[in-house]
C-alpha positions as MATLAB code, in Angstrom:
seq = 'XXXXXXXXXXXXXXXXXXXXXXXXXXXXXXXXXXXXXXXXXXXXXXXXXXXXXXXXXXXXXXXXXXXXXXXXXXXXXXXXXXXXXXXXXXXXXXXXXXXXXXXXXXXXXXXXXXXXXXXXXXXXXXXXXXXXXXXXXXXXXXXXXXXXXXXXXXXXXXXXXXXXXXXXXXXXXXXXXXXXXXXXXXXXXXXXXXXXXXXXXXXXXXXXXXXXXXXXXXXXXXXXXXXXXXXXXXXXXXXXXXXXXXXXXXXXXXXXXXXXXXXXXXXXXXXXXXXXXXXXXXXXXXXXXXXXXXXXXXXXXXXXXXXXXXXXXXXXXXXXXXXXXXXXXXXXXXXXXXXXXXXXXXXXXXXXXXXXXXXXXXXXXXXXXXXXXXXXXXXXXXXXXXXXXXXXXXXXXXXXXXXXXXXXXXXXXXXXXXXXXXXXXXXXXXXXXXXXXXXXXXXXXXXXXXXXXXXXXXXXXXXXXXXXXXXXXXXXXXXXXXXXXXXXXXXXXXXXXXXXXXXXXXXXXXXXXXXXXXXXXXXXXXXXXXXXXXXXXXXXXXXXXXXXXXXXXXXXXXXXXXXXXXXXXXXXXXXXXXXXXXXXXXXXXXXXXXXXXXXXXXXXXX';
ca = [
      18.427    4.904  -44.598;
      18.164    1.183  -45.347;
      14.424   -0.041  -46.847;
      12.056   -1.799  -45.632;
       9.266   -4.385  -47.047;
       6.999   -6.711  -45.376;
       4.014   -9.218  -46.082;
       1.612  -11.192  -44.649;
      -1.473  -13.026  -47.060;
      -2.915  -14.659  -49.539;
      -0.286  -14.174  -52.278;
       3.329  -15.186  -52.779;
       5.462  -12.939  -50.737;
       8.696  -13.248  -52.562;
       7.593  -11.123  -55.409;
       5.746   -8.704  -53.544;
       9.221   -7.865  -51.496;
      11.320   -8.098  -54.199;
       8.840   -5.340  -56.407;
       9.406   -3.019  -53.037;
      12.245   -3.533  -52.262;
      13.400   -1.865  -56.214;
      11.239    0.904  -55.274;
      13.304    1.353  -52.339;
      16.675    0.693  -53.012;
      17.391    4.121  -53.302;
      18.054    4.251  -49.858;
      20.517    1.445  -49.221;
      22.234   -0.363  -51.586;
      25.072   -2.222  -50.523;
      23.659   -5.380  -49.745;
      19.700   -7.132  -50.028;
      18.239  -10.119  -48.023;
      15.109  -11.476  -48.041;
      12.962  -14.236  -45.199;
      10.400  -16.380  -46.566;
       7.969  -17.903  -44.019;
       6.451  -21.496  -45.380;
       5.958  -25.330  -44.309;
       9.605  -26.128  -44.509;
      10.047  -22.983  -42.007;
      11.994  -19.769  -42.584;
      14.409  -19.827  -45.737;
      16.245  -16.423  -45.302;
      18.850  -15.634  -48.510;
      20.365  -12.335  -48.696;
      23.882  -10.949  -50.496;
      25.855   -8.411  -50.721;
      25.940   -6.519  -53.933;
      23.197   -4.476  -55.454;
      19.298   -6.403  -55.827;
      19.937   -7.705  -58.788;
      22.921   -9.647  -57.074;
      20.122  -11.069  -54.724;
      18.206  -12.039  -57.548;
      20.768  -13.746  -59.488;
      21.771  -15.869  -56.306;
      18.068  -17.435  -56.059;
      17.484  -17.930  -59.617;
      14.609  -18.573  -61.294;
      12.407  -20.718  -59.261;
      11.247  -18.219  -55.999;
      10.833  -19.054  -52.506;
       7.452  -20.072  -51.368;
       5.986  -18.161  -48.521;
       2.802  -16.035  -47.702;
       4.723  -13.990  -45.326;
       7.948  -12.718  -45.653;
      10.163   -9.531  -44.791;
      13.044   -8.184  -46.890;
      15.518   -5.303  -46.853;
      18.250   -3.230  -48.839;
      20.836   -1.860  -46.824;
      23.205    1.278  -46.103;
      26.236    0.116  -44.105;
      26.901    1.727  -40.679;
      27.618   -0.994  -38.638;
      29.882   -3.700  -40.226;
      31.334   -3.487  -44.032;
      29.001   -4.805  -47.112;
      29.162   -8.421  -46.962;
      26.610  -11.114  -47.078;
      26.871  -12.309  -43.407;
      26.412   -8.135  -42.779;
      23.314   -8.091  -44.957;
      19.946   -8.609  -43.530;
      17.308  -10.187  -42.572;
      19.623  -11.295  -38.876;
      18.516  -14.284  -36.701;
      19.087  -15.974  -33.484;
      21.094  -18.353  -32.481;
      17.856  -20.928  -33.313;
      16.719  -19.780  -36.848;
      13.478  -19.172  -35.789;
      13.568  -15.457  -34.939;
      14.595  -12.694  -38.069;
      14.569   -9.273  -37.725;
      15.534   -6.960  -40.416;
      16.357   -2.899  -38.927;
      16.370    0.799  -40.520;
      18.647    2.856  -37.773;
      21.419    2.856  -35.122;
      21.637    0.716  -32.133;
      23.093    2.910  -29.627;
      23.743    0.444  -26.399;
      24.573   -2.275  -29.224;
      28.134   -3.250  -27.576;
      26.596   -3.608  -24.536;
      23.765   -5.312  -25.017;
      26.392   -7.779  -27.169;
      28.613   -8.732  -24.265;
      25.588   -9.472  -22.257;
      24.174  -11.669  -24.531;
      27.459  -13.364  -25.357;
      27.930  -14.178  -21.784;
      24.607  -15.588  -21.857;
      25.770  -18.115  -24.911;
      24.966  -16.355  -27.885;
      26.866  -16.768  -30.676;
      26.927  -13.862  -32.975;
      27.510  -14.605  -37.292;
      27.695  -10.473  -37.897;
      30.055   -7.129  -37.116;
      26.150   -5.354  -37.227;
      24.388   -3.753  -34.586;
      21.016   -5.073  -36.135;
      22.153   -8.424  -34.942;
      21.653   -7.981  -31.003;
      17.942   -7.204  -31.834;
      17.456  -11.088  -32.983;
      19.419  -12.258  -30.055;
      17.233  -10.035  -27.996;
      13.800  -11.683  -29.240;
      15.235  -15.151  -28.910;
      16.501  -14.021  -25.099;
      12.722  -12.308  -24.220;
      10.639  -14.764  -25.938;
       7.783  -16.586  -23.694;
       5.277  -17.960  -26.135;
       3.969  -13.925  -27.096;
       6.011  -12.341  -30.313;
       4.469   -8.800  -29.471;
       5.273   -9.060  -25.725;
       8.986   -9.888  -26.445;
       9.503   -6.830  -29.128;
       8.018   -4.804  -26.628;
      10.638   -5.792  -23.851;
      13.488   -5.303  -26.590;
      12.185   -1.879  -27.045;
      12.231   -1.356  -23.617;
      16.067   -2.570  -23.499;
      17.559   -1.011  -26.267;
      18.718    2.855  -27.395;
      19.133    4.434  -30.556;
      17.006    4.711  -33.735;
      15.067    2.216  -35.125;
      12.261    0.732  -37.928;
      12.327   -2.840  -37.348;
       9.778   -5.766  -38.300;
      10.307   -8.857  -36.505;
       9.321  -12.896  -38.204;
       9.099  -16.051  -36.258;
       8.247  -19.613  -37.225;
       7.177  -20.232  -33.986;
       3.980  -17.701  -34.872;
       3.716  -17.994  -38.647;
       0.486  -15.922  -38.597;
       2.153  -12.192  -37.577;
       4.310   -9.500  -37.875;
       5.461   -7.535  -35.273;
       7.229   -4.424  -36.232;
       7.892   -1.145  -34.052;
       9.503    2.258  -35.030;
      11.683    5.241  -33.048;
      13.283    8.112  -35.046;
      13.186    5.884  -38.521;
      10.132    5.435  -40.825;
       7.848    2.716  -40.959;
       4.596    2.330  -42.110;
       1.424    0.027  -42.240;
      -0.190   -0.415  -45.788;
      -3.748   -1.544  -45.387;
      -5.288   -4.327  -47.815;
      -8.395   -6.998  -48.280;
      -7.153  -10.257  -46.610;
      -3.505   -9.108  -46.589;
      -1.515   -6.653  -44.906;
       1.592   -4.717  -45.883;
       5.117   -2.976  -43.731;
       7.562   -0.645  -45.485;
       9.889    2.373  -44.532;
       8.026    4.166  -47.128;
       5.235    5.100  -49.589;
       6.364    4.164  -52.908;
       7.014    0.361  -51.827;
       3.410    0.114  -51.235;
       1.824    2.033  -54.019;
       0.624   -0.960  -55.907;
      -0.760   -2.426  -53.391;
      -2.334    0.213  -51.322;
      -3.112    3.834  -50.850;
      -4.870    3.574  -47.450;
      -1.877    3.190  -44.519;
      -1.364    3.706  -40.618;
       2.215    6.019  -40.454;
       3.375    4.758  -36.800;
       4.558    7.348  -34.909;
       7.875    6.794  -32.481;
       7.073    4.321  -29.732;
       4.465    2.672  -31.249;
       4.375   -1.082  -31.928;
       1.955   -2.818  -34.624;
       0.921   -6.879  -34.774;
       0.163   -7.199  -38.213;
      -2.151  -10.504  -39.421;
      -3.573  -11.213  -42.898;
      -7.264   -9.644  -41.659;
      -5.963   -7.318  -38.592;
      -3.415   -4.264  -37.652;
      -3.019   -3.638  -33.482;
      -0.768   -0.801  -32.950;
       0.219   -0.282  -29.445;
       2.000    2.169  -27.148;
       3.824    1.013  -23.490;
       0.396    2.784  -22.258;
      -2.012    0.625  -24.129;
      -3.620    0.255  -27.618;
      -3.308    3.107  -29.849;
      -6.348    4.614  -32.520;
      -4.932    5.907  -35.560;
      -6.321    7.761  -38.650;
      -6.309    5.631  -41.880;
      -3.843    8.191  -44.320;
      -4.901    7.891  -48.336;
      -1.820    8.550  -50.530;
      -2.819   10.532  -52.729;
       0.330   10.198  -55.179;
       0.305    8.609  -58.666;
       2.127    5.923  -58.671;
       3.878    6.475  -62.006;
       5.540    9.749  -60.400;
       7.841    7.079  -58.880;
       8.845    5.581  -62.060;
      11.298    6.452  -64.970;
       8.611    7.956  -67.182;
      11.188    7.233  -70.345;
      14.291    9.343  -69.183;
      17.499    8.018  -68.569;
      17.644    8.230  -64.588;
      15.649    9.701  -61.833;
      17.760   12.165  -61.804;
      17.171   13.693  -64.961;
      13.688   13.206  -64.577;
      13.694   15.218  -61.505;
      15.455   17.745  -62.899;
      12.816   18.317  -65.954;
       9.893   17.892  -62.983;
      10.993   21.043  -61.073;
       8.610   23.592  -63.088;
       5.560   21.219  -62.107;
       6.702   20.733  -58.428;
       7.130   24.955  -58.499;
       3.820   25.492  -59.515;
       2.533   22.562  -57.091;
       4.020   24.660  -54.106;
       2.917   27.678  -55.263;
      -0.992   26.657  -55.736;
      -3.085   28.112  -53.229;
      -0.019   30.030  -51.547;
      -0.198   33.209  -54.060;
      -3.234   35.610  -54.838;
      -4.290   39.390  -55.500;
      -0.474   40.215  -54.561;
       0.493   38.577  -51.645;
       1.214   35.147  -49.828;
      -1.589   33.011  -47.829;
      -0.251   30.490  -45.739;
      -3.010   29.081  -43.547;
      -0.918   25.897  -42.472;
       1.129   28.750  -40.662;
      -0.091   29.822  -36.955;
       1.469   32.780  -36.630;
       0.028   36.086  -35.081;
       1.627   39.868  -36.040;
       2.358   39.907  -32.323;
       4.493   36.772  -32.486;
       5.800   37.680  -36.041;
       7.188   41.133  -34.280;
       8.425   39.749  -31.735;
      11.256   37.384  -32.877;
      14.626   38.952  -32.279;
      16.490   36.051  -34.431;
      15.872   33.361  -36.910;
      18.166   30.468  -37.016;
      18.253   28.085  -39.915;
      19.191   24.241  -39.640;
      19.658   21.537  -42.050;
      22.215   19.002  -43.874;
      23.692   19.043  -46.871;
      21.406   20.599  -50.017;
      18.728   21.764  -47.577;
      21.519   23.561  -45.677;
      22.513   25.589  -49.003;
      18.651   26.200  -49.574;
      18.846   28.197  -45.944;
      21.822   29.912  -46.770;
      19.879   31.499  -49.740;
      17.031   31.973  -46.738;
      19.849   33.684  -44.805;
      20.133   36.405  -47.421;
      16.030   36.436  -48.358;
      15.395   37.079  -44.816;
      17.822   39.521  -43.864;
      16.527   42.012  -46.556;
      13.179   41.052  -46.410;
      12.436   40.833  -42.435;
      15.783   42.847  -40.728;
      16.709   40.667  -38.578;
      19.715   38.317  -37.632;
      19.424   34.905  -39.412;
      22.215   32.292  -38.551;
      22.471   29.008  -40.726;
      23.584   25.912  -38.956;
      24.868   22.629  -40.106;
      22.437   20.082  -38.162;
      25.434   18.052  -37.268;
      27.303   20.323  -35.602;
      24.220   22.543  -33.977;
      23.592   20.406  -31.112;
      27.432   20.661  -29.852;
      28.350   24.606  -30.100;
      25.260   25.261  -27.305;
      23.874   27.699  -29.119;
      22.293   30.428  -27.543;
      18.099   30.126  -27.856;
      15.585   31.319  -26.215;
      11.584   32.077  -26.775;
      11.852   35.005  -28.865;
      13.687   32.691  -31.617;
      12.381   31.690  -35.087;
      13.865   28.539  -35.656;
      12.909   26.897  -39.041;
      14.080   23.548  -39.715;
      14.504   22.332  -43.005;
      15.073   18.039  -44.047;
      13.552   16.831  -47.686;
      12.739   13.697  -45.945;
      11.621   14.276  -43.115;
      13.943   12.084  -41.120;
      17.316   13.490  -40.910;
      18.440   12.563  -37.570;
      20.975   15.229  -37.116;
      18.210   17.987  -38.125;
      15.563   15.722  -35.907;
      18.133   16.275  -32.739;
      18.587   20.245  -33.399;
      14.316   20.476  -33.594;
      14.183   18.994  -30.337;
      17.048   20.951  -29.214;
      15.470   24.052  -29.980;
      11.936   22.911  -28.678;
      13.239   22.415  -25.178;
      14.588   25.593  -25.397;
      10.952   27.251  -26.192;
      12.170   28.527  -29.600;
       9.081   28.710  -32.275;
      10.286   25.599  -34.583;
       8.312   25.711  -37.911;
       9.425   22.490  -40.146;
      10.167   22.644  -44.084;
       9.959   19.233  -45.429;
       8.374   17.079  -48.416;
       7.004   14.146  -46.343;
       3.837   14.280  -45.322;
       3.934   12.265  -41.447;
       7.679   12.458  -41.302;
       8.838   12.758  -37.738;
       9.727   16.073  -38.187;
       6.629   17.578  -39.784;
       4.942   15.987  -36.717;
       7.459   17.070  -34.095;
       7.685   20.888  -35.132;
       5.432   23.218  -33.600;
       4.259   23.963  -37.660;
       4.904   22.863  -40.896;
       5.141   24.839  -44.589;
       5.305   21.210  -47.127;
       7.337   21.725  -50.457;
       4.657   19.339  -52.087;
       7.843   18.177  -55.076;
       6.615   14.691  -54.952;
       8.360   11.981  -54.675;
      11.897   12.531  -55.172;
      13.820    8.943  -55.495;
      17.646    9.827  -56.970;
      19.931   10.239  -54.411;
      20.966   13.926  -55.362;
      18.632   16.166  -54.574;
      17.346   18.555  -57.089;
      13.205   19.852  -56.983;
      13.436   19.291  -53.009;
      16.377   22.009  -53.433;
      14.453   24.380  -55.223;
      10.684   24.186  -53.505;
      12.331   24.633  -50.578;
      13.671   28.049  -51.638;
      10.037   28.502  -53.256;
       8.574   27.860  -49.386;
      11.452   30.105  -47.928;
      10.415   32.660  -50.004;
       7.139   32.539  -49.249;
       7.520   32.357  -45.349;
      10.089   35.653  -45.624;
       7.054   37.032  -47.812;
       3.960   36.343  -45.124;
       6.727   37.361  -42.155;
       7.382   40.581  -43.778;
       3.938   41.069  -44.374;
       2.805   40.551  -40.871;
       5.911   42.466  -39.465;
       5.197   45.163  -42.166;
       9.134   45.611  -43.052;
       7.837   45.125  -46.549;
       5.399   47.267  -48.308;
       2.316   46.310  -50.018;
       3.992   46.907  -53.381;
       7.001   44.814  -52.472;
       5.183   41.950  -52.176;
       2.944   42.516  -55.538;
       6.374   42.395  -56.838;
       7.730   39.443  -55.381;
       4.457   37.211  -55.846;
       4.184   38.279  -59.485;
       7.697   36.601  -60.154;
       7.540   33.588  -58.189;
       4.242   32.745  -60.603;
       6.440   33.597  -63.553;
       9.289   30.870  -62.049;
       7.868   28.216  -63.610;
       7.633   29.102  -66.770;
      11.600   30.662  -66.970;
      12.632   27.335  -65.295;
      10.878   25.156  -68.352;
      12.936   28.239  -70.835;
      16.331   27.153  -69.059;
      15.611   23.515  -69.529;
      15.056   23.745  -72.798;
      18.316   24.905  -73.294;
      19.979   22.177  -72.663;
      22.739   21.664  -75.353;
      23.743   24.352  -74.259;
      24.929   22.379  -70.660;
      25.662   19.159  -72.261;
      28.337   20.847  -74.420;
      30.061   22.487  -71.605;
      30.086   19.500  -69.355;
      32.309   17.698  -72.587;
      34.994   20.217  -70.889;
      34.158   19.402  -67.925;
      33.945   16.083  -67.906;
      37.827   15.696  -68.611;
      39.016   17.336  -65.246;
      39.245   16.316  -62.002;
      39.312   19.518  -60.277;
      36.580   22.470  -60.615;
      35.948   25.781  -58.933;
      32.770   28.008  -58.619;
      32.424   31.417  -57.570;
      29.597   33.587  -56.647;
      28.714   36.529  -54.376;
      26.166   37.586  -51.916;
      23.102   34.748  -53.110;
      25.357   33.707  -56.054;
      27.982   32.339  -53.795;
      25.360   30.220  -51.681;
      24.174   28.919  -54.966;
      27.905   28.300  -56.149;
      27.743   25.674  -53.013;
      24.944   23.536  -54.463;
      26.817   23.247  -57.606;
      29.771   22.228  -56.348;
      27.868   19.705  -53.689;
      25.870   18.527  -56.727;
      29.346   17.942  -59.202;
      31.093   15.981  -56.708;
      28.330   13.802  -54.934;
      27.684   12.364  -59.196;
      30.448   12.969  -60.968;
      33.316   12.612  -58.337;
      34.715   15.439  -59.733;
      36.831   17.085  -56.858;
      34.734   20.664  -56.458;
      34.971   23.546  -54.476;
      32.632   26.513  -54.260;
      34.618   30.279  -52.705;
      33.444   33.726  -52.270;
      34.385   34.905  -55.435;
      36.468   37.974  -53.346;
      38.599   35.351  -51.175;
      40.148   34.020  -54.168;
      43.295   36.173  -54.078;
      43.233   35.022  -50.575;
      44.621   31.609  -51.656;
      42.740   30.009  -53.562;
      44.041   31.493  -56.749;
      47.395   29.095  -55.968;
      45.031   26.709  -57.174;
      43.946   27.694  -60.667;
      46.068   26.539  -63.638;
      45.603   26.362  -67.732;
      42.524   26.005  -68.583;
      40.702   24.212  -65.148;
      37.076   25.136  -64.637;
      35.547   28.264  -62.934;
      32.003   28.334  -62.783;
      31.175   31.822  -62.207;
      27.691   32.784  -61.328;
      27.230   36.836  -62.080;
      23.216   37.190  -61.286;
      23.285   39.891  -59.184;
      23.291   43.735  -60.347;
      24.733   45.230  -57.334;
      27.548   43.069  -57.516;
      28.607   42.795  -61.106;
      31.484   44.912  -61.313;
      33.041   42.939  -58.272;
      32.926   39.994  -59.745;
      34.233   40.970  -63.114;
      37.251   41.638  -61.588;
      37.121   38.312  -60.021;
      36.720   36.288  -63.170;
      39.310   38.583  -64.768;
      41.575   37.243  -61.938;
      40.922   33.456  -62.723;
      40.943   34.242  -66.263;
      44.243   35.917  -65.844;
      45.626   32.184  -64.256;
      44.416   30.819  -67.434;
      40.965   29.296  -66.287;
      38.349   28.478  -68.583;
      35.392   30.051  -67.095;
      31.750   29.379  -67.126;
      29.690   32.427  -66.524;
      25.674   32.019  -65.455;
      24.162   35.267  -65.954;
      20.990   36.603  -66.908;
      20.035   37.920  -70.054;
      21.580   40.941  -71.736;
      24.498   41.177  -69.337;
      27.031   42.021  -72.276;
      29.994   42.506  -69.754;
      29.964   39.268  -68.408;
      29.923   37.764  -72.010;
      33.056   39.772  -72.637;
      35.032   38.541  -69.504;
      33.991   34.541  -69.881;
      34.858   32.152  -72.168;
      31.397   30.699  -72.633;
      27.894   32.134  -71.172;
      24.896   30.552  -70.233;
      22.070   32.979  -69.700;
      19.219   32.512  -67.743;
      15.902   34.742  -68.049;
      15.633   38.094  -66.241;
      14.175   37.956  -62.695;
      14.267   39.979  -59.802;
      18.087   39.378  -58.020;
      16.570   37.814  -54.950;
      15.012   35.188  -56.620;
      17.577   34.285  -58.959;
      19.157   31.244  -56.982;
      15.679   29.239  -58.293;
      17.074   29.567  -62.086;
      20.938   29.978  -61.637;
      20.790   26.741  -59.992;
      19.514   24.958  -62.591;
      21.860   25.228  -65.168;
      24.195   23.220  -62.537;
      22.052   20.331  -61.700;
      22.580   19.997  -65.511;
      26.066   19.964  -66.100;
      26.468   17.800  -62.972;
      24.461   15.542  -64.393;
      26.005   15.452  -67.603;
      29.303   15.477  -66.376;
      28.388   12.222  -64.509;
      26.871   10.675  -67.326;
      29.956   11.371  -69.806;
      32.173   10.017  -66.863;
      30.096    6.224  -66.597;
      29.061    7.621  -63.575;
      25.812    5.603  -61.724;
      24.102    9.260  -61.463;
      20.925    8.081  -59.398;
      23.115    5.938  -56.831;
      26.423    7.354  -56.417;
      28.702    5.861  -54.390;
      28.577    5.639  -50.556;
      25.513    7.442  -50.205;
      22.234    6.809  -49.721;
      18.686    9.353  -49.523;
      17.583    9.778  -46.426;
      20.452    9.626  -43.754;
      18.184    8.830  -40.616;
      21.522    7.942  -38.477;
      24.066   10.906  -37.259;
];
């Protein structure tokens, strides 16, 4: 989850880290470092604290260096501090490393090397990695990474710096991102794209096991069998999708990007009334003859498969279970070859969701990937991949990932149906006609925005919320509620509206919250009751509803419609309406809505 920046060339380095470094702090910011390389040797300075905090301590006048390595970083090992922070060296000064990942073995490997005589200055695993370059070093940078690799367990990016060879970088990757960006006469290292856009569009992505020696003119990437060939990958991004473009956070700018990123995931998947999916290998035969689909993921992408769950049990008929990644692995869940299992990570790197993929791979399930990153590990590690295409996607709470992943689960219940004919020609005229309308009724809700913002003035005075929902409304109910809390740190909680009077309802008191999500026909008069119930308890209640649903207007204190669409694709527009009172909320409560506390992006570590 931490980032990652390196440089080797012509140019100052300092700059050049601390410009990537911003671009990546999105994933780790509890503490910054940076290592300069120059004639006085290696000057690392690092603090805990936020960049700017790193920035303040070294002032105006920057180190000198053509080659340096920096890093912003999400504690696992060893509290925020500035002896925690990274870049870590040796016992001599002359080795730094700075590491994106878990060192499994880490205790071990610290007694050893204690008992040996090194003294240790950190409580982090990242530390041992130093110690271990110092310990293996024989005149040959490269050689000594590779017999650290060889030594340690666990997940890592890591890109090593020595005086002692002031013309490389060595860096090597398992289970955590890291990639080469290619220049003229310089050469670039980050743990992702948008550090690098400036600079480059032409990159290696290493894959796990592979090690790179990177010079000013040359890249040599490297397995434990021999030299390695890779593909040059063009990013094809703009770089200003990365930036602010004049809104107030990422966040909000994410939010407004959803109808684009829709449409983008739609192109080339819809025509003359049905879905095309030519990324997807898969036959009628093998379509017919899955018995079970299971559905894993963490956190937002989790909620997007419970809407799956529902999608796919009326679309396909047949069994879908939804798993928390976390927990998958350790319930030995019964697989076998005639499974569907679809795995579903924004990044790309989720470890937990990495570990079920495998999981189910050794257990000869079909594993088809749902992610944004093209090159993550598991878009490469699944036996297929469906991409969301949302673009980059750089606040911390999800919110276009979300809802182009429900676009792609559509569309993969769609093409199933079709090639297991449980749906009829017509049914999927039907279905593909309204996804292209999406868009378009996703712009109409954002527009509507006042609308939110006034709400969220309620809102933003409690501490306590509830939403309720049924059937796809409740799985929706559980992004909103994941989304208020994660910015706002406004205690939420999302129920089955009908298990209410099952406890919950000991709960509700004048006038707290109920957001009450009433999209679906077949279950309107159910939840009627239910917000009669709250109401009764004297909540102030919320309703999201779609157009011309007098009834619901009746039983709620305030309404926010959202345009007609057909029930099962609802959860794209309900949801929207609660990204934007989270946000809000957040916002009215000082809240740092792009970087909330104790999280980070991508959690690569389980």
């Amino acid at each position: 989850m931490c980032g990652i920046v390196g440089y080797i060339g012509g140019q100052q380095a300092y700059p050049i880290l601390i410009e990537g470094l911003r671009k990546l702090e999105y994933r780790g910011y509890d503490s910054a470092g940076v290592a300069l390389l120059n004639g006085g040797g290696l000057q690392i300075i690092k603090s805990a604290g936020r960049l700017h905090e790193l920035e303040q301590k070294i002032g105006p006048d920057s180190p000198a260096g053509q080659i340096g390595i920096g890093h912003t970083r999400w504690a696992t090992h060893g509290r925020p501090s500035d002896s925690n922070a990274h870049p870590h060296s040796d016992c001599t000064g002359e080795f730094v490393v700075i590491h994106n990942g878990i060192i499994e073995n880490y205790q071990t490997l610290r007694q050893q090397l204690r008992a040996d005589g090194h003294i240790f200055r950190s409580e982090t695993d990242t530390e041992v990695l130093a110690h271990l370059v110092e310990h293996h070093y024989r005149g040959n940078l490269t050689a000594a990474l590779r017999k650290v690799m060889a030594q340690i367990s666990g997940s890592y990016a890591m890109v090593v710096m020595s005086g002692r060879e002031p013309y490389r970088l060595v860096c090597a990757r398992k289970d955590s991102p890291l990639i080469v960006g290619l220049g003229h006469g310089e050469n670039f290292i980050a743990s992702d794209i948008p550090a690098l856009l400036r600079h480059t569009r032409d990159t290696y992505i290493l894959d796990d096991g592979e090690l790179a020696e990177v010079t000013k003119e040359t890249v040599n990437i490297e397995t434990s069998r021999g030299p390695v060939k890779k593909p040059v990958y063009h990013v094809r991004w703009d770089a200003v999708a990365a930036e602010k473009e004049g809104y107030d956070h990422f966040m909000l700018k994410e939010i407004h990007e959803q109808p684009k990123a829709i449409r983008e995931t739609l192109r080339s998947r819809l025509g003359e009334g049905r879905v095309t999916l030519e990324e997807l290998c898969i036959t009628p035969d093998q379509a017919k003859g899955f018995r079970k689909v299971v559905m894993v993921a963490c956190g937002t992408a989790y909620h997007a498969g419970l809407v799956g769950k529902y999608v796919f049990e009326k679309l396909l008929r047949l069994p879908v279970e939804v798993d928390v990644a976390s927990e998958f692995r350790y319930r030995n869940p019964l697989l076998g070859p005639d499974n569907l299992v679809i795995v579903i990570s924004q990044s790309g790197e989720t470890a937990d969701t990495l570990a079920a993929l495998r999981l189910a791979g050794e257990q000869g399930c079909t594993v088809v990937a749902i992610t944004n990153v093209v090159g993550s590990t598991v878009s490469r590690e699944a036996h297929q991949v469906i991409y969301t295409w949302a673009g980059p996607e750089i606040a911390v709470a999800s919110t276009k990932a979300y809802t182009t992943q429900l676009i792609v689960l559509y569309l993969l219940a769609i093409h199933l149906g079709t090639l297991t004919e449980t749906i009829s020609p017509d049914q999927s005229a039907a279905l593909t006609s309204e996804l292209f309308r999406l868009p378009a009724k996703v712009d109409a809700i954002l527009k509507k925005n006042d609308q939110i913002l006034e709400f969220a003035r309620t809102l933003q005075k409690w501490e306590d919320a509830f939403f309720i929902g049924r059937g796809l409304d409740y799985a929706v109910a559980l992004e909103g509620s994941l989304k208020l809390k994660e910015i706002s740190y406004i205690h939420a909680e999302a129920y089955a509206a009908g298990e209410m009077k099952h406890g919950t309802l000991a709960l509700i008191t004048s006038q707290i919250p109920v957001i009450a999500l009433a999209t679906q026909p077949d279950l309107h008069e159910k939840m009627w009751s239910n917000i009669t119930e709250v109401k009764a308890r004297g909540a102030y209640v919320l309703a999201i509803t779609m157009e011309g649903d007098a009834q619901t207007a009746k039983e709620a204190d305030t309404v926010f419609e959202i345009p007609h669409t057909l029930p099962q694709l609802a959860p794209v527009l309900s949801v929207i309406p609660l990204q934007l009172l989270a946000y809000h909320a957040a916002v009215l409560r000082g809240c740092d809505v792009d970087k909330p506390r104790n999280l980070a992006k991508s959690v690569t570590v389980e």
